[in-house]
C-alpha positions in Angstrom: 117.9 136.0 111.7 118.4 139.6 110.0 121.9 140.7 108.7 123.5 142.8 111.0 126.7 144.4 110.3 129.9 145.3 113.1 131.9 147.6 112.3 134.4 150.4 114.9 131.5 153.3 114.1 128.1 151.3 113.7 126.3 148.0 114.8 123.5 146.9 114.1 121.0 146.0 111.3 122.0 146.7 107.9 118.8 148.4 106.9 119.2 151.4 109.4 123.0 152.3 108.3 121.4 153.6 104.9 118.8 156.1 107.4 121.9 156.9 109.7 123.9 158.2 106.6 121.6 160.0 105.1 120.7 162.0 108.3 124.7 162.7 108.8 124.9 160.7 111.5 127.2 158.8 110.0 130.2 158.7 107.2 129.6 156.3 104.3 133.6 157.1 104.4 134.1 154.9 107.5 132.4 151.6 105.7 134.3 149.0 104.0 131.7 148.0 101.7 133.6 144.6 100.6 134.1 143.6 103.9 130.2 143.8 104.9 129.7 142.3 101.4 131.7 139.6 102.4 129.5 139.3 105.5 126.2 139.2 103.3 127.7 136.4 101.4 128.4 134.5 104.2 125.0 135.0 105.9 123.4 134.1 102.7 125.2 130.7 102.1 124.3 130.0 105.9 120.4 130.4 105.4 118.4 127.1 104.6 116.7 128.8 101.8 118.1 131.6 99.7 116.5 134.7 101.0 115.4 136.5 98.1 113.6 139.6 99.4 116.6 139.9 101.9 119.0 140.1 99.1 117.1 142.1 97.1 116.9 144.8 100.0 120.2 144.3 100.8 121.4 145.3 96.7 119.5 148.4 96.5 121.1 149.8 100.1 124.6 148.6 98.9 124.2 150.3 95.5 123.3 153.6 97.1 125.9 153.4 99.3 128.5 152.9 96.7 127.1 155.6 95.0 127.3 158.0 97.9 130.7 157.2 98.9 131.6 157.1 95.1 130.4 160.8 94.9 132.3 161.7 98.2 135.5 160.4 96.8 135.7 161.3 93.2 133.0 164.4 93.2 134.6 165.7 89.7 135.0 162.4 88.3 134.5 162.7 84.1 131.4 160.1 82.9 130.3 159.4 79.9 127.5 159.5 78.5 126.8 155.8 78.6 128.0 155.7 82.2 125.7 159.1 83.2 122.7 157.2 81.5 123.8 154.3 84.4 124.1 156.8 87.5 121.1 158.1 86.3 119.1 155.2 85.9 120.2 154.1 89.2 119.6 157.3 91.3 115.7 156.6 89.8 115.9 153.4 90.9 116.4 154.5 94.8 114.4 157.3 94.4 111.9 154.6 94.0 113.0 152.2 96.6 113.5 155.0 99.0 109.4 156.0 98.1 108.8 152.6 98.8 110.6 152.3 101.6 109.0 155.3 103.3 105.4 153.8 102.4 106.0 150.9 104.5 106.9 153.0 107.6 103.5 154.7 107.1 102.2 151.5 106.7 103.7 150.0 109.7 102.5 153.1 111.5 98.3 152.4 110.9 98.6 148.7 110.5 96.4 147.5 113.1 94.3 150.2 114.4 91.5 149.0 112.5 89.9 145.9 111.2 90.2 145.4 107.6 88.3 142.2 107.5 86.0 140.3 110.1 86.9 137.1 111.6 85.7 133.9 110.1 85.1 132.4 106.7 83.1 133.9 104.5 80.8 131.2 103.0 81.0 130.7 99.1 78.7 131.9 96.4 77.7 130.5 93.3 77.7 132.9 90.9 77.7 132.1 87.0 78.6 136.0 85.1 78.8 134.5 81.0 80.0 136.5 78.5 77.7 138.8 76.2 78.8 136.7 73.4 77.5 133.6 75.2 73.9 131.9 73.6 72.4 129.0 73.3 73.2 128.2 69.7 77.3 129.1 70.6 77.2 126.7 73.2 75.8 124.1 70.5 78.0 124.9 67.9 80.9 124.4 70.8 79.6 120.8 71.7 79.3 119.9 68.0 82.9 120.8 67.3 83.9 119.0 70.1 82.4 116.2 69.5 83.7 116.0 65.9 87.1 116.2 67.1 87.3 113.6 69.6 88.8 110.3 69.0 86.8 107.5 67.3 86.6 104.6 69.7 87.2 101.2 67.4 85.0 99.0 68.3 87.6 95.9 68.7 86.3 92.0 68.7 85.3 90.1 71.2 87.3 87.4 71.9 87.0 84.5 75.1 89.8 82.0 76.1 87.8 78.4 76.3 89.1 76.8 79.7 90.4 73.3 79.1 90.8 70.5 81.4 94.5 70.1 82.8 96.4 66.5 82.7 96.0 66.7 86.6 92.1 66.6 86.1 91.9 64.6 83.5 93.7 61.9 85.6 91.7 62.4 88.5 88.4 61.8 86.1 90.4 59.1 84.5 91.9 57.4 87.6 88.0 57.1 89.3 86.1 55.8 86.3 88.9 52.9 86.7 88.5 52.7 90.4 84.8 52.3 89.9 84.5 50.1 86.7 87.6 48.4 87.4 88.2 47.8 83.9 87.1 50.2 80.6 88.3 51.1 77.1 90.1 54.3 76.2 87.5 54.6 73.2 84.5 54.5 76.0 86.6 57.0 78.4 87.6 59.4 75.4 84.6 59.5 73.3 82.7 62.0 75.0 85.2 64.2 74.7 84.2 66.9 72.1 87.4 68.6 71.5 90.6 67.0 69.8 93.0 68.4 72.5 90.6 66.7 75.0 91.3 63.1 73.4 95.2 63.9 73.7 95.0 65.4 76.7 92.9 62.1 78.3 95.8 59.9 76.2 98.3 61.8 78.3 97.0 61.3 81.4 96.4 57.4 80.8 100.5 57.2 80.5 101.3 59.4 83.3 98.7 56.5 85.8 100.7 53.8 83.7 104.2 55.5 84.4 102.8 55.5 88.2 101.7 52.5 88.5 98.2 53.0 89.0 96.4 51.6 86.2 97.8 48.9 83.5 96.8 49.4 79.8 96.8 46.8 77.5 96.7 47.2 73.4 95.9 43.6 71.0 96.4 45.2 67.8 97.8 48.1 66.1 95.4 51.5 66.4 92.9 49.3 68.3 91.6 50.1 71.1 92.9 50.3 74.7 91.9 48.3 78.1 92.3 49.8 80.7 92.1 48.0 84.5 92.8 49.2 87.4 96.3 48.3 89.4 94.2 46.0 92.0 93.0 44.0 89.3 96.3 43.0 87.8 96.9 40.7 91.1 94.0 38.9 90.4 94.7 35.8 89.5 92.8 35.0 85.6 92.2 31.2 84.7 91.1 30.4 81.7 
């Protein structure tokens, strides 16, 4: 909503009191400036967004008013010469508000009557306007200094991860050449392996069968090799 002002002599918006003085249809006299100043604070603060063209309006009608009823009040008040180079400084400032101001009215007058630009879109063109400076051989020397500034890409090397086989796989390998052979060597089971972490990774999932009870391992001598028989053959009875 507009700021509109309420005072015993005038109501209305704010904007008109400045036309309504000037024509002498009213006193600048009867206005207490700070109280509708007040107001416009308030009306401000109330706003969602601060209004800046509102305030802006509203600052150049105030300062002309306070100069009017300043002149009214004081009219043989003593300046100086720093304070004369204010007033004047300001009375140029409204001068050019006020041409403004009576612009838009003519403005407002003619907007309207007649149509400035057809309905629709207007559908884009392509258009390409170089410079005079612009040639063939300024547009190469402008890709060759670009290209010698840009970064230098490091080729970096390759390097893969080799999967390895897991103790759960292992003892699923491990647990059906058993089941099938019933009884084999760690040496036979282990020997294709081609990797060293392969062999310890086969002798780790030998003790996690024995620790369960699913295979029994048997060792005659010190770093020999290991039998290996399945659980179901251990009930067998062996003569001999």
């Amino acid at each position: 909503m507009p700021f509109t002002i309420k005072t015993d002599s005038y109501e209305g918006p704010f904007e008109i009191l400045l036309d309504l003085i000037e024509a002498r249809k009213l006193l600048v006299n009867d206005l207490a400036l700070s109280s509708i100043t007040e107001d416009f604070i308030a009306h401000v603060r109330s706003q969602e967004t601060f209004p800046v063209e509102e305030t802006a309006s509203f600052i150049q009608i105030a300062a002309t008013l306070l100069l009017i009823k300043s002149k009214s009040l004081i009219p043989d008040l003593a300046l100086s010469e720093e304070e004369n180079a204010d007033v004047e400084d300001l009375k140029r400032r409204l001068e050019a508000y006020e041409r403004v101001r009576e612009a838009a009215r003519e403005l407002a007058c003619i907007y309207g009557r007649s149509v400035m630009a057809r309905a629709g879109e207007r559908p884009l063109e392509v258009v390409f306007a170089p410079s005079r400076d612009l040639s063939a051989n300024a547009l190469a020397e402008a890709l060759a200094r670009v290209l010698a500034a840009r970064e230098t890409v490091e080729e970096l090397p390759e390097a893969r991860v080799k999967p390895l086989v897991t103790i759960e796989e292992m003892m699923d390998r491990l647990a059906k050449r058993v089941q099938s052979a019933m009884t084999i060597s760690f040496k036979d089971f282990a020997g294709s392996a081609k990797e060293k972490i392969e062999i310890i990774v086969s002798f780790l999932a030998l003790l996690e069968l024995v620790r369960q009870g699913a295979v029994a391992a048997e060792q005659y001598e010190a770093h020999g090799d290991i039998r290996i028989r399945h659980a179901a053959a251990t009930a067998v009875p062996r003569y001999g």
